[in-house]
DRENDO-1510 file (C-alpha; in Angstrom, 1 decimal, always signed):
<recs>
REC; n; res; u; v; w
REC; 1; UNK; -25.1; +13.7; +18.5 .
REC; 2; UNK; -24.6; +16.8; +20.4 .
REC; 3; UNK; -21.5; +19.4; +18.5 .
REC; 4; UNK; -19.2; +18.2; +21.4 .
REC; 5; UNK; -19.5; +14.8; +20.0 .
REC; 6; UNK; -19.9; +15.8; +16.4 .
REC; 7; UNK; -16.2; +17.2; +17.3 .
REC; 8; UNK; -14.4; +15.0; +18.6 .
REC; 9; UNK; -15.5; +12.5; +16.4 .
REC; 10; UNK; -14.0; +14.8; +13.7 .
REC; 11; UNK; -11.1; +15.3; +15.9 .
REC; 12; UNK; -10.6; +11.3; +16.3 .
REC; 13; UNK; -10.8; +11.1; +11.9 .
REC; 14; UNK; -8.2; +14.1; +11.4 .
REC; 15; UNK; -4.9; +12.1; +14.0 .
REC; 16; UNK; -6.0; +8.8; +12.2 .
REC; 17; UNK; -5.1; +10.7; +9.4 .
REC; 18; UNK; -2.3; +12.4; +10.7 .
REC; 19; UNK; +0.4; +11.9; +12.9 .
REC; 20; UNK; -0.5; +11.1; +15.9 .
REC; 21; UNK; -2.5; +8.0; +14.9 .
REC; 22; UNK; -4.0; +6.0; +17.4 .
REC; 23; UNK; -3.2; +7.8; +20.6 .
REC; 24; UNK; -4.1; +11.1; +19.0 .
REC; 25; UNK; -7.3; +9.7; +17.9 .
REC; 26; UNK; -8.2; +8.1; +21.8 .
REC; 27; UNK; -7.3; +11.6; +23.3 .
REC; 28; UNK; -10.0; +13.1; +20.8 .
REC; 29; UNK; -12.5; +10.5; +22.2 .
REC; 30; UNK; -11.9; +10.8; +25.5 .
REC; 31; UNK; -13.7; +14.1; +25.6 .
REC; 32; UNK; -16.5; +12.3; +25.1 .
REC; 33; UNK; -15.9; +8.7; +26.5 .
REC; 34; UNK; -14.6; +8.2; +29.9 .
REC; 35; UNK; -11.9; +5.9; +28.9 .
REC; 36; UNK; -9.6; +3.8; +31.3 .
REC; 37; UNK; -7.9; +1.9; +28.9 .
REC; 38; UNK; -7.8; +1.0; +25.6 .
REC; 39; UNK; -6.3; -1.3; +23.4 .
REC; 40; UNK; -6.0; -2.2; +19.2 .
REC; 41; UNK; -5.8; -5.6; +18.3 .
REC; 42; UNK; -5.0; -6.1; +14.4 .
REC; 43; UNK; -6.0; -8.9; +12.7 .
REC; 44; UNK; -2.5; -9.9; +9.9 .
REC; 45; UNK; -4.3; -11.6; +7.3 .
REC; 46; UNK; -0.9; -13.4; +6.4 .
REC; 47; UNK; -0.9; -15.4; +9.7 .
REC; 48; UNK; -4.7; -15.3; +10.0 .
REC; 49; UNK; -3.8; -14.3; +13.7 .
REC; 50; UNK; -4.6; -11.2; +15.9 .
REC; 51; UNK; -2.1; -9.3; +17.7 .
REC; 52; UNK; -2.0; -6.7; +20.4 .
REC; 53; UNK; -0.7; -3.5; +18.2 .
REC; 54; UNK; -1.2; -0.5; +20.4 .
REC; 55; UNK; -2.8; -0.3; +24.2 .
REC; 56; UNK; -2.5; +2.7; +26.8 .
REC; 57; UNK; -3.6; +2.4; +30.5 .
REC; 58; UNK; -3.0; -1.4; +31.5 .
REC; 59; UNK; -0.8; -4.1; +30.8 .
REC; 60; UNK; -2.1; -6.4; +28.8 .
REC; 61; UNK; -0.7; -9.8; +27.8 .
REC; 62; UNK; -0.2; -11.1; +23.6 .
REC; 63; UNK; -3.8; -12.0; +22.0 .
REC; 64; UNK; -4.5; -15.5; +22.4 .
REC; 65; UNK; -3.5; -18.2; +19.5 .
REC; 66; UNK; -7.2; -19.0; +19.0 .
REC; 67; UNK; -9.5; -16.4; +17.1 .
REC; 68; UNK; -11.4; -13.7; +18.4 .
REC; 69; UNK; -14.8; -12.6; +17.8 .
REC; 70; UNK; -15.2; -11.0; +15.0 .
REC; 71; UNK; -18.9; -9.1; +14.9 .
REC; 72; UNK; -19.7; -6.4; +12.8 .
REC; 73; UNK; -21.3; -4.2; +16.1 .
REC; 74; UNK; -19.6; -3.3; +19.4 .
REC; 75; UNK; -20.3; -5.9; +21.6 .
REC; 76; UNK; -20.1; -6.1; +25.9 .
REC; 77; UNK; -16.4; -8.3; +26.2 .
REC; 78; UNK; -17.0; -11.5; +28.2 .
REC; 79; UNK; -15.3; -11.9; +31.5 .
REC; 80; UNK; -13.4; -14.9; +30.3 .
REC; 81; UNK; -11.9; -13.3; +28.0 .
REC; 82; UNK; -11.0; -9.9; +29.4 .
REC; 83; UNK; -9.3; -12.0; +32.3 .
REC; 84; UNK; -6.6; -13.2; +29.4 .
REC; 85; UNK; -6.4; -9.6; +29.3 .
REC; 86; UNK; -6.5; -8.7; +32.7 .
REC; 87; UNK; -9.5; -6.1; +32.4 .
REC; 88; UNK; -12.2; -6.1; +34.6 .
REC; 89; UNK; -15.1; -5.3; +32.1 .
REC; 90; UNK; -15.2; -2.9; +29.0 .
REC; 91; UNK; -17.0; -2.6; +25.1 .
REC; 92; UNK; -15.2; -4.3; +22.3 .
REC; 93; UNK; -15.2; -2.8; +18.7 .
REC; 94; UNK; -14.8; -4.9; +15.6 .
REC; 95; UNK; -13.0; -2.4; +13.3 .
REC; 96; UNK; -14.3; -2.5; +9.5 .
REC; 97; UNK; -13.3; -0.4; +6.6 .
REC; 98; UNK; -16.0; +1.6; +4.8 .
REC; 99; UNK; -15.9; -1.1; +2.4 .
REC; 100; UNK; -16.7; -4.1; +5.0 .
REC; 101; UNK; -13.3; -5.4; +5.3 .
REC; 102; UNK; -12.7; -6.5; +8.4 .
REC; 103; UNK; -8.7; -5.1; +10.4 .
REC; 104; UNK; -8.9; -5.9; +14.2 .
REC; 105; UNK; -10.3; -5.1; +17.5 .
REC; 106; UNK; -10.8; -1.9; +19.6 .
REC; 107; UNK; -11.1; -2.9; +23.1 .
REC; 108; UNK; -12.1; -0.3; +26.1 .
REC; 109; UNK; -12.2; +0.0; +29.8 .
REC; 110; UNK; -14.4; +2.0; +31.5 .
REC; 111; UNK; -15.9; +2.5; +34.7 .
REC; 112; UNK; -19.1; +2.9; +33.5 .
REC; 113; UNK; -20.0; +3.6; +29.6 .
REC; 114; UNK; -22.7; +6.0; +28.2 .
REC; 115; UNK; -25.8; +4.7; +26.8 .
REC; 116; UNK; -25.0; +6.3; +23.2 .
REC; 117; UNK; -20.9; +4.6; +23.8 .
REC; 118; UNK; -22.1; +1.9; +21.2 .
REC; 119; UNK; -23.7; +3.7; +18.7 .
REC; 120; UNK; -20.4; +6.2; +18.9 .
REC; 121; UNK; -18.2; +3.6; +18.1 .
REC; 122; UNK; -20.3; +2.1; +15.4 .
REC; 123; UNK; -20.1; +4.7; +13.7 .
REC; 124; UNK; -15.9; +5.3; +14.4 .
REC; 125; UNK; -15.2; +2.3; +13.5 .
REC; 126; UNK; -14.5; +2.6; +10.0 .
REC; 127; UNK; -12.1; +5.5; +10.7 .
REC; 128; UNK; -10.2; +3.3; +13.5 .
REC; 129; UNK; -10.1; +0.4; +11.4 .
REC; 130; UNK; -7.1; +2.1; +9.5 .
REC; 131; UNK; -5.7; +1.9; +12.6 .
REC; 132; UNK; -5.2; -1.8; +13.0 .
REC; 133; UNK; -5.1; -2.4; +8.9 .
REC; 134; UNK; -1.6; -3.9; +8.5 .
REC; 135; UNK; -2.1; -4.7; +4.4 .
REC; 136; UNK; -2.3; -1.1; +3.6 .
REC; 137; UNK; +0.7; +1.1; +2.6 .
REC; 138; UNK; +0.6; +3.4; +5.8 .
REC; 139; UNK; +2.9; +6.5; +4.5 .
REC; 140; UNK; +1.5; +7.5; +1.3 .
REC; 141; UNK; +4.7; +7.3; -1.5 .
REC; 142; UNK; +5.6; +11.3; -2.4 .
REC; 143; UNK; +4.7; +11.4; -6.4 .
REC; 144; UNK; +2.0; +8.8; -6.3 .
REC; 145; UNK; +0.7; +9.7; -10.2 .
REC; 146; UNK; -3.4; +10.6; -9.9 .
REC; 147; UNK; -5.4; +7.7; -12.1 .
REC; 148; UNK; -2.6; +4.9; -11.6 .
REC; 149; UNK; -3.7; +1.6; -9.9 .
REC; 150; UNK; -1.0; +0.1; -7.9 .
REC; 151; UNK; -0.3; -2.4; -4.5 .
REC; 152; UNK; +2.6; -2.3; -2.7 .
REC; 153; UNK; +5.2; -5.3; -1.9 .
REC; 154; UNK; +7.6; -5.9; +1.3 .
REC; 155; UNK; +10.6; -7.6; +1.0 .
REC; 156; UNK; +8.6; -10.8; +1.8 .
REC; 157; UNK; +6.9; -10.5; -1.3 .
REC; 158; UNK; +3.3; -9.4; +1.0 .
REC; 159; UNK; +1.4; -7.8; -1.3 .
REC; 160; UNK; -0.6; -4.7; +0.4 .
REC; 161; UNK; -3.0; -2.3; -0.6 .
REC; 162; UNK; -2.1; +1.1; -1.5 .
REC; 163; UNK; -3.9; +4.0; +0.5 .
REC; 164; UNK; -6.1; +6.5; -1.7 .
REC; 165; UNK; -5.2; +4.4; -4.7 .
REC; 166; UNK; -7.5; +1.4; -6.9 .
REC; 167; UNK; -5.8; -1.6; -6.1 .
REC; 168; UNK; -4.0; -3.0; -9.4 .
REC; 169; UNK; -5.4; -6.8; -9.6 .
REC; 170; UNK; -2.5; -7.1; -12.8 .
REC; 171; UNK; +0.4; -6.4; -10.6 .
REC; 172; UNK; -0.9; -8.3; -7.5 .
REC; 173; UNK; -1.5; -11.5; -9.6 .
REC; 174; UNK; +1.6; -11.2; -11.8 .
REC; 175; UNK; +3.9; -14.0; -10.1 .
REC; 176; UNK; +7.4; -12.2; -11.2 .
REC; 177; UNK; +6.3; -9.0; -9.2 .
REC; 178; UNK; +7.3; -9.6; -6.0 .
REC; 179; UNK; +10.9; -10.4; -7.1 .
REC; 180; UNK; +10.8; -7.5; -9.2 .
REC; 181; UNK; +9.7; -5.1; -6.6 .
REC; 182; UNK; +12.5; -6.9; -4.2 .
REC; 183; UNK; +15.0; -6.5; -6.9 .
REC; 184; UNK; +14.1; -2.6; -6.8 .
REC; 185; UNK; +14.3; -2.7; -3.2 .
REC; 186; UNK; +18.2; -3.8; -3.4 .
REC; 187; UNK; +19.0; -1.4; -5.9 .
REC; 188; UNK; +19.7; +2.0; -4.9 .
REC; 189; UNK; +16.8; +4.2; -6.9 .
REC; 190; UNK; +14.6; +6.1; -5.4 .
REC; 191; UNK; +12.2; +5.7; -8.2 .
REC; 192; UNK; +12.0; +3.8; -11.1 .
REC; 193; UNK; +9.4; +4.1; -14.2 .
REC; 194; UNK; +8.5; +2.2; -18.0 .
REC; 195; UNK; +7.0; +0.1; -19.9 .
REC; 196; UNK; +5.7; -3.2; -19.2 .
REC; 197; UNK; +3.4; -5.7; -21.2 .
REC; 198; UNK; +1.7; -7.8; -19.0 .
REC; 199; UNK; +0.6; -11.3; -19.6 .
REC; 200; UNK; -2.4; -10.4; -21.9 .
REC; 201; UNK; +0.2; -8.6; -24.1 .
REC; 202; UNK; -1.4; -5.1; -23.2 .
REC; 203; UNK; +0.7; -1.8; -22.7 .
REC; 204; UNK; +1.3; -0.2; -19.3 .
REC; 205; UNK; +3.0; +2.6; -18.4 .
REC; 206; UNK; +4.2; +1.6; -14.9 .
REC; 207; UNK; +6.2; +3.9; -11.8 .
REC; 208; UNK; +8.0; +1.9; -8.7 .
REC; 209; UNK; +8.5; +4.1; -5.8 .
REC; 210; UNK; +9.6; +3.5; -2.2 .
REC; 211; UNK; +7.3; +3.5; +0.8 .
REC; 212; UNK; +6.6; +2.5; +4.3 .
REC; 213; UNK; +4.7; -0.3; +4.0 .
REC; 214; UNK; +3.4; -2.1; +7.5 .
REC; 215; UNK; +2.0; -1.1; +11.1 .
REC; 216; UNK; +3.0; +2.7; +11.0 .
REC; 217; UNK; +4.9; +2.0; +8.3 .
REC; 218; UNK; +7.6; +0.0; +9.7 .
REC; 219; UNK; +9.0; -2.0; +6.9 .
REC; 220; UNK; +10.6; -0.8; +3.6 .
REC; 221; UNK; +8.4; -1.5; +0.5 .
REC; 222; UNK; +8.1; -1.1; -2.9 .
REC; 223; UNK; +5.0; +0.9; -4.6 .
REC; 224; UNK; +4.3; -0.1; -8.1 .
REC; 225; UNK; +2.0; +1.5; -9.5 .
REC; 226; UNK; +0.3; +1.0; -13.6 .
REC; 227; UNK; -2.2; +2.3; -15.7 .
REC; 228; UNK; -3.2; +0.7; -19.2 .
REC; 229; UNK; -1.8; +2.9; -22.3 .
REC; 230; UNK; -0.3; +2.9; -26.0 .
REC; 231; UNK; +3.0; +3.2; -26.7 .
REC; 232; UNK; +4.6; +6.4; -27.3 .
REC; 233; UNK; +5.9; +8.4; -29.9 .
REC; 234; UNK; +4.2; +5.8; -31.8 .
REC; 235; UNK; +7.1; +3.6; -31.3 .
REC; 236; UNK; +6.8; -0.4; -31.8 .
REC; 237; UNK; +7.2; -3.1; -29.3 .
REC; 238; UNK; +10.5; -4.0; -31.2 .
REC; 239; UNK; +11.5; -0.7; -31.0 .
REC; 240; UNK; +11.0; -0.4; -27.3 .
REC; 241; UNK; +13.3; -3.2; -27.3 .
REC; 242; UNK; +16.0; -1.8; -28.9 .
REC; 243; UNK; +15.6; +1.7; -27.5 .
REC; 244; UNK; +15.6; -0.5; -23.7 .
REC; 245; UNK; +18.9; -2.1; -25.1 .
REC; 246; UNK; +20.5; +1.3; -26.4 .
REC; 247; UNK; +19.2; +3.3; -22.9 .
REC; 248; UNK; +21.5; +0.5; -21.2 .
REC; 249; UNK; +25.0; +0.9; -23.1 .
REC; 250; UNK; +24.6; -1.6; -25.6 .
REC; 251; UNK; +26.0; -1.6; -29.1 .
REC; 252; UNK; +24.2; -2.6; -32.4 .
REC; 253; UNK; +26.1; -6.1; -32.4 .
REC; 254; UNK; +25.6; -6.6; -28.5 .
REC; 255; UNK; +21.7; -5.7; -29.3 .
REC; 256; UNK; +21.4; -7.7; -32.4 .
REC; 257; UNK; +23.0; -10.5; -30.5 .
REC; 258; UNK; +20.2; -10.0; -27.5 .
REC; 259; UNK; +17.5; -9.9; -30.0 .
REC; 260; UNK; +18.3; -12.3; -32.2 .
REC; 261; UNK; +18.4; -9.5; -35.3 .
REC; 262; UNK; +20.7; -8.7; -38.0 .
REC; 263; UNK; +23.2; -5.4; -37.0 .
REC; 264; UNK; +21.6; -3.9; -40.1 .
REC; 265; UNK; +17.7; -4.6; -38.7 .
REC; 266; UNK; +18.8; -2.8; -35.5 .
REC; 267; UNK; +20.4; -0.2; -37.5 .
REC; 268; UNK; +17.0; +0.3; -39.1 .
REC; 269; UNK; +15.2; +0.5; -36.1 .
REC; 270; UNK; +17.6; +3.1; -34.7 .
REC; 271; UNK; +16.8; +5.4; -37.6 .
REC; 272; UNK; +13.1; +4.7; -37.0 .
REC; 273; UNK; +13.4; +5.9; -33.3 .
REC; 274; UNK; +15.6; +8.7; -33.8 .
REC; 275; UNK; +13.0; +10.2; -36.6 .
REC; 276; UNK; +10.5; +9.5; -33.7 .
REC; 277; UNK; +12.0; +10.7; -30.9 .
REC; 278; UNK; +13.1; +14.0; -32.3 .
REC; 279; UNK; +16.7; +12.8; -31.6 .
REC; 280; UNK; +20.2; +12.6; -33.3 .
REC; 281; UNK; +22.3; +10.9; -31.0 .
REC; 282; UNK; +22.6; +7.7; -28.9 .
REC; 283; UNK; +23.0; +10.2; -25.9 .
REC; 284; UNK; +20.3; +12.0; -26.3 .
REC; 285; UNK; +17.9; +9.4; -27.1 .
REC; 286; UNK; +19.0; +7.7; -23.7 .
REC; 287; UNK; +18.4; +10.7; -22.0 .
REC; 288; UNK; +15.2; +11.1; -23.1 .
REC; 289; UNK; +14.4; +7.4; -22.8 .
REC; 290; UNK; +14.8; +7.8; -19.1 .
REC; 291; UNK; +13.3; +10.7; -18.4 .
REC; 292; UNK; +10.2; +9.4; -20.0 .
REC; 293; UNK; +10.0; +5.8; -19.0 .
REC; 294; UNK; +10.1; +4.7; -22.7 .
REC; 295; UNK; +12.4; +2.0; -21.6 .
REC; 296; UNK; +10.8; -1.3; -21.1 .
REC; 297; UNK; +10.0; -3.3; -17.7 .
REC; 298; UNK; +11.6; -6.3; -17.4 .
REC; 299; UNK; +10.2; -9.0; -14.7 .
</recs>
């Protein structure tokens, strides 16, 4: 590729990234392209269906109901179905992550394409592909912890993949975290974070945060994000029970009641965390509590 290419190809990865998304990105490549028209079809893998997402130049008409052709190299479009379209001839772009997933279509109109046009948007195609990928959490969530896995949830309960972030196969599979992450959702925090044992009875230290989840990050989600660890402080399961119980307003009897233990067991416990925590008051302990996330997750 010439350095004219080289940049806008550059130019077309930095407004996927940023935001002027897909326009931004087709400005960049017409420099290089003599482009018409364009349009992105997105493939929702909840409906199994594509739909037109973002076009510039012509009108075009909803994707049809049936599927479309989903190659893994740009391909000439067949008349028959550019005329559901209403394009006279133009290149077609199957969109695929880096990782082979498969998002959508990029189609393009052109009077005449260069010889290298195919090869270009080979190669642009797992840039684009974010584009059309309507599973991912589009605006990254602000204090996103480094070496967390997490997924994201609408209000639907769609699970989505988190942008720049391992995908966490515990949360996603965990049938309570949807409602959970709806529950959240409803509330009026920002941010939430704790402890959670999940169903293998292992320790993670977990944060919920808000983000736009969605095609440009159109619908409200929930992040929630986990990584495996031990318990704090060297505190006990039982006593991240009672220290949940405590951070919440409860009294011994109203925990021992909760718990099914003795008001003198709790009482015990209480000492236990307060020697623990550094701490020698129920404020205090609260406060720290919730600071820390040492209060546990229920789903």
């Amino acid at each position: 590729m010439d350095q004219i290419t080289l940049s806008a190809c550059a130019e077309v990865g930095f407004q996927v990234a940023g935001r002027k998304g897909a326009h931004g990105a087709m400005r960049a490549l017409r420099r290089v392209l003599p482009l018409e028209a364009y349009e992105f079809v997105a493939y929702d893998p909840v409906t199994e269906r594509h739909r037109s997402l973002v076009s510039d130049g012509l009108t075009v008409v909803p994707a049809p109901r049936e599927p479309l052709a989903r190659a893994r190299e740009p391909y000439p479009m067949e008349g028959a179905q550019l005329a559901a379209y209403g394009w006279s001839e133009g290149l077609t772009t199957p969109l695929l992550l880096a990782e082979g997933r498969y998002t959508g279509l990029l189609h393009l109109s052109a009077a005449a394409f260069p010889p290298h046009a195919r090869t270009l948007m080979a190669a642009l195609s797992p840039t684009l592909a974010h584009v059309t990928d309507l599973t991912r959490c589009v605006i990254d969530p602000v204090g996103l912890p480094k070496g967390f896995a997490a997924v994201a949830f609408d209000r639907a309960g769609v699970v989505r993949d988190v942008a720049g972030a391992a995908r966490s196969e515990v949360v996603a599979g965990d049938p309570s975290m949807a409602a959970f992450a709806r529950a959240f959702l409803d509330s009026r925090e920002l941010s939430r974070r704790g402890l959670w044992q999940d169903a293998t009875g292992r320790w993670r230290e977990v944060r919920v945060l808000r983000a736009g989840v969605g095609s440009h990050g159109a619908l409200q989600g929930a992040v929630v994000a986990e990584r495996a660890c031990g318990l704090p402080y060297e505190l006990t399961g039982r006593e991240v029970d009672v220290l949940t119980r405590v951070a919440a307003g409860d009294s011994n009897p109203q925990i021992a009641a909760a718990l099914v233990l003795s008001v003198r067991t709790v009482t015990t416990h209480l000492e236990h965390i307060f020697a623990k925590l550094g701490c020698d008051s129920r404020t205090r302990v609260t406060t720290k509590a919730l600071a820390e996330g040492l209060c546990r997750i229920d789903l």
